[in-house]
PLY file of the C-alpha trace (Angstrom):
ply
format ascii 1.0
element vertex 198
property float x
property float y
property float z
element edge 197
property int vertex1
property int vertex2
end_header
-5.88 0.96 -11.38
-4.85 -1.98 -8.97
-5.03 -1.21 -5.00
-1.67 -1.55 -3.77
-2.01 -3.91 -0.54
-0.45 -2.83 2.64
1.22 -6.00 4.50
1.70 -5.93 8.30
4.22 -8.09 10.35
3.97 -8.47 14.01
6.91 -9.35 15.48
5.72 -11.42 18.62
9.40 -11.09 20.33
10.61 -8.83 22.88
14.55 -10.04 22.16
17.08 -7.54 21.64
18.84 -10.14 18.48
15.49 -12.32 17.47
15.42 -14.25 14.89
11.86 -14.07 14.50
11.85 -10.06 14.05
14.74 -10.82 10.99
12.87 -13.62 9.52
9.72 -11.44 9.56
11.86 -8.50 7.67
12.89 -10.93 4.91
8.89 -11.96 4.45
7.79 -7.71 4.01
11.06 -7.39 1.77
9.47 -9.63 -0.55
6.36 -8.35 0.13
7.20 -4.80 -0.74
9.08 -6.28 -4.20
5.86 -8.02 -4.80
3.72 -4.29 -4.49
3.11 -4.25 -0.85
3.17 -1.34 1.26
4.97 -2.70 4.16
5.13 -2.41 7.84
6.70 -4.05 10.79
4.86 -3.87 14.25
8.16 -4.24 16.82
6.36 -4.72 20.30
9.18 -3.70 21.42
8.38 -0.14 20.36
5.28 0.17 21.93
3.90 0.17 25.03
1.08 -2.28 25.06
0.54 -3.32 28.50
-1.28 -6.51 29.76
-5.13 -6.01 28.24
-7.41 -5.07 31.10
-11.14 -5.26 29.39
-11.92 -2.63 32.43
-10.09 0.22 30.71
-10.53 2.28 27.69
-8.17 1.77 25.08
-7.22 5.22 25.47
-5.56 4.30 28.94
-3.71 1.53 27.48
-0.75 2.66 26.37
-0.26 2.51 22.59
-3.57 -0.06 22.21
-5.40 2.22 19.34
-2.15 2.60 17.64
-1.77 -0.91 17.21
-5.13 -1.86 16.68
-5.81 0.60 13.92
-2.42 -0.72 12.25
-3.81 -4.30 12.54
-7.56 -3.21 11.45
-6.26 -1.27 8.01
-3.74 -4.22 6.83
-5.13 -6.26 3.95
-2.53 -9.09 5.03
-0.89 -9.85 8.46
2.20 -11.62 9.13
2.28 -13.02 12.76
5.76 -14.18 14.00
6.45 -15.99 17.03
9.03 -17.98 18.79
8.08 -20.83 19.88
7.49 -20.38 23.76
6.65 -24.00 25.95
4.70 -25.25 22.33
3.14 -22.36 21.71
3.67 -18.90 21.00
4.55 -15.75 22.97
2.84 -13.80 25.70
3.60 -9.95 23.96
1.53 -11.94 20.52
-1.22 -13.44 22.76
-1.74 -9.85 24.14
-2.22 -8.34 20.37
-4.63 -11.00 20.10
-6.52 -9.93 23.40
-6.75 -6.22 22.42
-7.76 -7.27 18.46
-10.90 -8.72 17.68
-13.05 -9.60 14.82
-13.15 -5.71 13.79
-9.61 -6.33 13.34
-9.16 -9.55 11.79
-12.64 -10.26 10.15
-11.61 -11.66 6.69
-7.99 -10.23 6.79
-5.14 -12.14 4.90
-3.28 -13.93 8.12
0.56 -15.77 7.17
2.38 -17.49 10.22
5.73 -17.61 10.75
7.64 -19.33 14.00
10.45 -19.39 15.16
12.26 -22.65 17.40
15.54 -23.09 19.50
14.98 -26.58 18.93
12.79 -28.68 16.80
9.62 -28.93 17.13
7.20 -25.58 16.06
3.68 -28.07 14.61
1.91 -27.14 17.72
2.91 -22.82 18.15
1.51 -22.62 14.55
-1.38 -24.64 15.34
-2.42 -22.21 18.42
-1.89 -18.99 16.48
-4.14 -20.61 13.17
-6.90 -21.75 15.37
-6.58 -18.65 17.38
-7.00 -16.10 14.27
-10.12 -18.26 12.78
-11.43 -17.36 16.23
-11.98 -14.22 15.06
-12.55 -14.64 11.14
-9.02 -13.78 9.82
-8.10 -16.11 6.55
-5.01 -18.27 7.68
-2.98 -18.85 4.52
-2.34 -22.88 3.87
1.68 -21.40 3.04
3.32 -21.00 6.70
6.92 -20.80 7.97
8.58 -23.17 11.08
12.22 -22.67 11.67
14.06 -25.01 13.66
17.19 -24.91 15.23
16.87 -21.02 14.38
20.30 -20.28 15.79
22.38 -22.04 13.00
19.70 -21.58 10.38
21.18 -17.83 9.83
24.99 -16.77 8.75
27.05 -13.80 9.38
26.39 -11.66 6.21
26.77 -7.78 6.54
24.89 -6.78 4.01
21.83 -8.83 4.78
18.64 -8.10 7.16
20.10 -7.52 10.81
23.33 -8.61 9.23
21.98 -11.98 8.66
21.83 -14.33 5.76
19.99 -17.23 5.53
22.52 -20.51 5.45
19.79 -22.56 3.46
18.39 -21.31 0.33
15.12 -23.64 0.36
14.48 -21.95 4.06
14.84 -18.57 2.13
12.40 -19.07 -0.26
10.13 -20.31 1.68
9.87 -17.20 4.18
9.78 -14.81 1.26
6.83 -16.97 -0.47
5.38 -16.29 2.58
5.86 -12.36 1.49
4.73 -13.02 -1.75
1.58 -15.00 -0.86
0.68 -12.24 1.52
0.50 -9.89 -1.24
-1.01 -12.58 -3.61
-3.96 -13.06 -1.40
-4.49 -9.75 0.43
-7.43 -8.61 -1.49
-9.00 -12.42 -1.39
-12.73 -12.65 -0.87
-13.31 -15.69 1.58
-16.78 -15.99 0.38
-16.00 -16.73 -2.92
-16.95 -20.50 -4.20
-13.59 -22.49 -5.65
-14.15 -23.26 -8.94
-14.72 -27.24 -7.66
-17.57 -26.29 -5.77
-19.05 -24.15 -9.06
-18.55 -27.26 -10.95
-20.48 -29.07 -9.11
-23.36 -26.74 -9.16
0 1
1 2
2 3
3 4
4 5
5 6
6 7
7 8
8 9
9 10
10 11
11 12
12 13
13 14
14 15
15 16
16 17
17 18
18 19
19 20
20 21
21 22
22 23
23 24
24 25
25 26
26 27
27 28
28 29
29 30
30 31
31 32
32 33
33 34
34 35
35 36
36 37
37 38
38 39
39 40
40 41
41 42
42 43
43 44
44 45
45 46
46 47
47 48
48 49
49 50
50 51
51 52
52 53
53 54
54 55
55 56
56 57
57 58
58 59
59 60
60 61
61 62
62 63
63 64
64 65
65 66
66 67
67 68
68 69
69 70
70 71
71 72
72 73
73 74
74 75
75 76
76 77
77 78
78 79
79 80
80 81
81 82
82 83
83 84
84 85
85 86
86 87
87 88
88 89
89 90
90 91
91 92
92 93
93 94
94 95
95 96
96 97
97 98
98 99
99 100
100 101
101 102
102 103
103 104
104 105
105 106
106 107
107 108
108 109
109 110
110 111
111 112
112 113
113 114
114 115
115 116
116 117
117 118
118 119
119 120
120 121
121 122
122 123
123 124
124 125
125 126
126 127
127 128
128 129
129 130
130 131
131 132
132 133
133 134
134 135
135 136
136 137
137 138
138 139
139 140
140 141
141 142
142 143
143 144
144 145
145 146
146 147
147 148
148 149
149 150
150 151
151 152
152 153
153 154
154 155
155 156
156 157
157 158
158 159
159 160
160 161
161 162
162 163
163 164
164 165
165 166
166 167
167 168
168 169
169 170
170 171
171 172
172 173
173 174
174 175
175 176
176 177
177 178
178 179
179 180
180 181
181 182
182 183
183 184
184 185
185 186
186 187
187 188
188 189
189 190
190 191
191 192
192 193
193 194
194 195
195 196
196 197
């Protein structure tokens, strides 16, 4: 019998109508029709304050809630916007309380979010930031600029939201897809180049 994977997004923004939070619902729809169990992590729901290393996760707020939820996912989504070139304070604090027991060899899909153009570097930070503590960055990731006009008025959609470019679509529920594809990977597994040349 296959394992059914359980996919985690973390919403990494605190605004009331973000567009990262509905993008991030779009990639666990198509996770879930792809097999997933499926969760989003609001921060807005929890109280997480500002990690103190001093105090006991137990007097910090919510922390073991949200660190178990990160430690049993066999894939993460991590969604952002895109804050001075890099990514938000409320995701940089996830990544404070969360560790290697957390990420060690955990499935890890980006997704980020821009008012304007430019998202190369926020994606950057978070990859280099989740090999820092052994997660497996998928090579599929998700920028979205302009991300005010890249979504249509469409009651029946996520949040009431439709995506105004198909392409964009697909590419933030491959994202979903790939995170179910590859939540079971073993990193330590040779590609079958590397075999070959043996």
């Amino acid at each position: 019998m296959t394992k059914t994977p359980t996919v985690v997004a973390v919403s990494g923004s605190l605004r009331a109508e973000s567009y990262t939070r509905t993008a991030l619902q779009y990639v666990l729809e198509a996770a879930a029709e792809a097999g997933a169990e499926t969760t989003l992590l609001d921060l807005r729901e929890y109280d997480l304050p500002v990690y103190d290393p001093d105090l006991e996760d137990a007097e910090q707020g919510d922390a073991r809630e949200v660190k178990r939820l990160v430690r049993e996912a066999d894939a993460l989504a991590l969604g952002t916007p895109v804050y001075h070139g890099s990514y938000s304070g409320a995701l940089k604090n996830v990544h404070d309380y969360c560790g290697w027991d957390e990420y060690e060899e955990t499935t890890v899909g980006l997704l980020a979010t821009a008012g304007g153009g430019s998202y190369g570097s926020t994606l950057e930070h978070l990859r280099m930031t989740v090999r820092g503590v052994h997660g497996w960055v998928l090579p599929h990731q998700v920028g979205i600029r302009n991300a005010s006009s890249r979504f249509v008025d469409e009651p029946d959609a996520i949040d009431g939201r439709g995506f105004a470019d198909d392409d964009l679509q697909e590419r933030v529920e491959k994202l979903g897809r790939k995170l179910v594809e590859y939540g079971f990977i073993d990193p330590d597994i040779p590609s079958p180049r590397a075999e070959a040349d043996d």
